[in-house]
N, C-alpha and C positions, 0 to 999 in steps of 0.2 A: 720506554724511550725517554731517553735527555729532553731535556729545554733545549742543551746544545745542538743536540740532530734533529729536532723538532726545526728550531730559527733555521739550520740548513736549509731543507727542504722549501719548495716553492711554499710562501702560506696562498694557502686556500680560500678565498672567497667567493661572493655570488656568483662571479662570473659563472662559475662551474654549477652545471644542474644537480648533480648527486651532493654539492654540499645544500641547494636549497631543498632538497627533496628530507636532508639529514634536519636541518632545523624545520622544519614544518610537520616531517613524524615526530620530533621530541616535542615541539609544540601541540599536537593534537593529543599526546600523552599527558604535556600539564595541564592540558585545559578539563580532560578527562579528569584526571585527578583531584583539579579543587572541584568539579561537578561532587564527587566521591566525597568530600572531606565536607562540604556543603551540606550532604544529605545524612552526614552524620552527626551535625552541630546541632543538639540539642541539650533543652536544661539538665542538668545532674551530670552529664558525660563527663567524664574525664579528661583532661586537655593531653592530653600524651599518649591516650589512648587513639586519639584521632589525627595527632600529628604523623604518629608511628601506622595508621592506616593509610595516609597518602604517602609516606616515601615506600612502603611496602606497595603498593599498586604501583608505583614509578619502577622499581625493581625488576616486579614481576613483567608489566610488559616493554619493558624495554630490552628485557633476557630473553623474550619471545621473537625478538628479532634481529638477524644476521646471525643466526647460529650456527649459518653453515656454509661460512665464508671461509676462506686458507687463513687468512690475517686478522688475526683477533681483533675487534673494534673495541672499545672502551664504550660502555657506556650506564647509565644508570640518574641515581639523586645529582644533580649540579647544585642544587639548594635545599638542604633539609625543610621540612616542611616546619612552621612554625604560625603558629596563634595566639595574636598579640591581642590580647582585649582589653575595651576601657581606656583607661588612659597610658596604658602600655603603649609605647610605640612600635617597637619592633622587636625581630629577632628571638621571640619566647619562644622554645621548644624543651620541653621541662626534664629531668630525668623519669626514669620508669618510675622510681619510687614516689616520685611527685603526685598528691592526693588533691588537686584543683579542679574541680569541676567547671564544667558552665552553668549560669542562670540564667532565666528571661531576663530577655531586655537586656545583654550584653553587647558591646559593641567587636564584633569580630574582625579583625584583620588576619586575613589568612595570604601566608607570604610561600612561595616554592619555586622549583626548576629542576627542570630532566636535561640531559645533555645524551646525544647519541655519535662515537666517536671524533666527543667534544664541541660537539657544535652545540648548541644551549638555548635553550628557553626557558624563562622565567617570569614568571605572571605575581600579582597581586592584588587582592579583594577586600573589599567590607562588605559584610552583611551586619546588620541588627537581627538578633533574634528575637521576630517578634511577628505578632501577623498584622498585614495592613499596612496600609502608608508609613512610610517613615518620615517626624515634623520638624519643627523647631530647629533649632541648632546643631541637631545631629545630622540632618537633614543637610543645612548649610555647610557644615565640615566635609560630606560624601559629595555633594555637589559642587562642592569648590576644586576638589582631587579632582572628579569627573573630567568638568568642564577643564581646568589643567591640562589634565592628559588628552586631551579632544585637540588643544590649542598646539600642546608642544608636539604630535601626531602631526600634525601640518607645519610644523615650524621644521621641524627636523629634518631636513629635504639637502640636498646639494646648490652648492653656495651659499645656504644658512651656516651662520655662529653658533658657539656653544651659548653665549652670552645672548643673543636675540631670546633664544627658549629662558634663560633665567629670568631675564627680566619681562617676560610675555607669563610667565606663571603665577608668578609675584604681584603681577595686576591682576589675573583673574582672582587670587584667593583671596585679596583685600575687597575685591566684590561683594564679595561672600561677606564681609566684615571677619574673612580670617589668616590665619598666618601658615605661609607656607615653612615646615620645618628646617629647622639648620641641620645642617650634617649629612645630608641623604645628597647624594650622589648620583648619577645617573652617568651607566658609564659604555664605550666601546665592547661589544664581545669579539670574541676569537676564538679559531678554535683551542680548546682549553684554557681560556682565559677570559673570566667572569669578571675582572675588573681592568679593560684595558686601561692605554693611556690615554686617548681620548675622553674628556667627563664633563658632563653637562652640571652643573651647581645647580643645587635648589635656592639657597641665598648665596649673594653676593656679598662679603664685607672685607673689614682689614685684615681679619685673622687668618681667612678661608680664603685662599687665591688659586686659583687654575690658569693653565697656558690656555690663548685663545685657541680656539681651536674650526676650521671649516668642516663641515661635513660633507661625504664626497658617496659616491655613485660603487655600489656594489659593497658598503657598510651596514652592519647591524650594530645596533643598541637595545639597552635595555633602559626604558625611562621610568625612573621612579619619583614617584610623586608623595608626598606624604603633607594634610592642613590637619590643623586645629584651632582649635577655640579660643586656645591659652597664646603664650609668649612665644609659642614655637623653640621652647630653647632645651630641648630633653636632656634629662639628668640621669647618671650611672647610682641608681639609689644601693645595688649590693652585686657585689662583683659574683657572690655565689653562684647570680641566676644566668651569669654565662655559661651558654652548651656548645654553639656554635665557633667553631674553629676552622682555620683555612692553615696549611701547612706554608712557610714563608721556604718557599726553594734555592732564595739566596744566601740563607741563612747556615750559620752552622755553628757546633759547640759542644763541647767534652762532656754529656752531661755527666752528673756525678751520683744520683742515687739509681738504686735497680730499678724500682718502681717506674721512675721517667723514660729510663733506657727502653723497658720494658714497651711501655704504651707508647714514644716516637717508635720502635722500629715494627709496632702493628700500625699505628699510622701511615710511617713509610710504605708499606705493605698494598694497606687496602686504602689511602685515601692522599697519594702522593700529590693529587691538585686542585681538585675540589672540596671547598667546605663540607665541612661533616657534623655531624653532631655525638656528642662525648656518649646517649645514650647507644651507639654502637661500640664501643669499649664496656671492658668490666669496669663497672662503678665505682668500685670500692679503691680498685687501684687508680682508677684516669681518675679521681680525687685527688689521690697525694702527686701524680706523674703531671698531668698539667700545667701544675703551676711552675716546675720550673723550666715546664718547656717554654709556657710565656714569658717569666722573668726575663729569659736569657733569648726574645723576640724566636723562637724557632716557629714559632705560633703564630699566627694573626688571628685574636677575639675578636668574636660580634658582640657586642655587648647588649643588654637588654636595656635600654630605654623611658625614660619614664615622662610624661608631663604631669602637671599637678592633677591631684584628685579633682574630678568635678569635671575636668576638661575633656575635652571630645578629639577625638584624633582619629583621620580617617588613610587609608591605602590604597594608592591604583598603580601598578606594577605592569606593564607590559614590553612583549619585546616588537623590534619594527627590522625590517627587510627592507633598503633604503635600492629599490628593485629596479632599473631602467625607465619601468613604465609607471613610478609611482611607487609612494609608501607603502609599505605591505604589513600590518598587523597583523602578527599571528596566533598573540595570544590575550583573550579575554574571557568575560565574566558577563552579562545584564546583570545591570543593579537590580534592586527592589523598588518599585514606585515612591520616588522623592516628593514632598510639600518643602521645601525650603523656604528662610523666611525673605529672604532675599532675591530680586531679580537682576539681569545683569543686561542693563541696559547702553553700556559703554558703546560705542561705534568704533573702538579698535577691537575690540576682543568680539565683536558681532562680526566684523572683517574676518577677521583672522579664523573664526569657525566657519566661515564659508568658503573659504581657501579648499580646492581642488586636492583630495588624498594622491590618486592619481592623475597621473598626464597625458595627453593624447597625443600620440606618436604623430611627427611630424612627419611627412612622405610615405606615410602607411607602409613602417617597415616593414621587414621579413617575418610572412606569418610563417609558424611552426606548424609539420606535420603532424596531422593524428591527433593522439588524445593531448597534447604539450599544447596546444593550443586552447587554453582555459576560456569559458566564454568570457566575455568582456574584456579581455587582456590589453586592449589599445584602448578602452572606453576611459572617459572623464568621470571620475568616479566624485559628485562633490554631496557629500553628507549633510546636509540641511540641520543643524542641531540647534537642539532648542536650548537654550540659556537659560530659560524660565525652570527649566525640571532639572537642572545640575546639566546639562548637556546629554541627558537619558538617551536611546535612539528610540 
């Protein structure tokens, strides 16, 4: 189907229960997933070994379901799986041939998303490979993301700004004594569309502007959080180590060698919307065909990320159901037991973590029959989080 007959068509949101039922199975699939990819992160592995074991389990059970519907549903990877470690920021997903292991004591950031006829979730973690508490500054970097994501989780509600969550995260991570990073975005989903226009900024400055933006009743997002140690200002240290590609649909252009031709119209083919990653092409060709599908923009790169050695960088990626009765997370992770060196003793951001996720129906609307009727559905859901452990639960 077109974008054009797509924009036709009523678009779809929560109002409708078969699309919240459609992001809450793709979400219990990526949660499964980094469970999977988690219990495979050990020293010596190889990183593409286990990247390629969570989009393979997204595959598999997302194929497992609506198989025997008239009308084909789309569905499968929305976000290649990728393992960012150390002071990599994001977006690493290596080719096959790539010989990178892990070591103890690596700092993992594991990034993904399943979508099921395009409705999408997408989640993001850190673990330390390591056993026991995690201290010091690493400690401060996961608990600054944490507590972040716990803050902009209750900011993100209808009649909130895009701007109230930036500048609310911005103070939690300088808590920490750290920097939330430039460049990461936090954006609208749709269905089939993984970066609406709606976007929450991680910083604010001259360079980086966004339209304000209100947040409204029956939207999802996806919030991404990403601190560090360092300046927050990550650098493209080698373009080689980009894999991850999003086909750009507005785009077009004559390309000129076989090889490119070749690898856009298996692109076209198998990955006309969602990001992908190049180790699903042949290698040898999506080397030389790449690049001039990027030259000539047909491409949108993720590029891989880097802050300086030494520095610490942490990830917490979740998506939210902005539901009638309250914020609705759908997809997450438990840290590992935090010691940070830092406590967060602020009276806005202690406010702001006791802020109500859900809301209590006023006039004790219309319950729903039968099993639709979830327990606690009208209940005042308020998360009591502790500041002192990164916002841990």
């Amino acid at each position: 189907m077109s974008d054009d007959e797509r924009g036709e068509e009523k678009e779809l949101d929560l109002s409708s229960p078969e699309v919240v039922t459609k992001y809450k199975s793709a979400a219990e699939i990526v949660n499964k997933a980094l469970q999977l990819v988690l219990s495979e992160c050990k020293p010596k592995v190889k990183i593409v070994d286990i990247c390629e074991k969570g989009d393979s389990y997204i595959r598999e059970q997302t194929g497992n379901m609506y198989k025997n519907v008239k009308k084909k549903i789309e569905r499968g990877v929305a976000f290649p799986t990728c393992l960012s470690v150390n002071n990599t920021v994001c977006h690493y997903s290596p080719l096959a041939s790539d010989e990178t292991v892990l070591e103890e004591g690596d700092i993992l950031k594991i990034d993904m998303g399943c979508h099921i006829d395009g409705f999408i979730a997408v989640v993001a973690h850190t673990h330390v490979l390591q056993q026991g508490p995690v201290t010091g500054r690493v400690a401060d970097a996961i608990a600054a993301a944490n507590t972040a994501a716990e803050v902009a989780l209750r900011l993100v509600k209808p009649g909130k700004k895009n701007q109230d969550v930036t500048e609310a995260i911005q103070k939690v991570a300088a808590a920490y004594d750290c920097k939330i990073v430039e460049g990461v975005l936090s954006h609208q989903l749709k269905q089939f569309v993984i970066d609406g226009n709606k976007v929450v900024l991680s910083v604010s400055n001259p360079e980086t502007r966004v339209d304000e933006a209100e947040f409204e009743e029956n939207e999802v997002y996806a919030i991404d959080i990403v601190t560090s140690t360092g300046d927050g200002k990550p650098k493209l240290l080698d373009e080689k180590q980009t894999t991850i590609y999003k086909r750009a649909v507005d785009r077009s252009y004559h390309l000129k060698m076989k090889a490119s031709r070749f690898i856009f119209s298996e692109i076209n083919q198998k990955f006309p919307i969602m990001p992908f990653s190049a180790r699903a092409l042949e290698e040898k060709r999506a080397r030389l065909g790449l690049v001039e599908c990027v030259n000539h923009e047909l491409l949108q790169p993720y590029p891989v990320l880097h802050e300086k050695p030494g520095d610490f960088v942490a990830h917490i990626k979740f998506t939210v159901l902005l539901m009638p009765n309250g914020s609705d997370r759908i997809t997450s992770h438990n840290l590992q037991e935090l010691q940070p060196t830092k406590t967060v003793d602020d009276p806005e951001i202690k406010s702001w973590l006791s802020l109500p996720v859900k809301s209590k129906k006023k006039g004790g609307g219309k319950k729903k029959k039968g099993k639709r009727a979830e327990k606690g559905e009208g209940d005042v859901e308020v998360m009591e989080v502790d500041a002192s452990n990164g916002g841990g639960q």
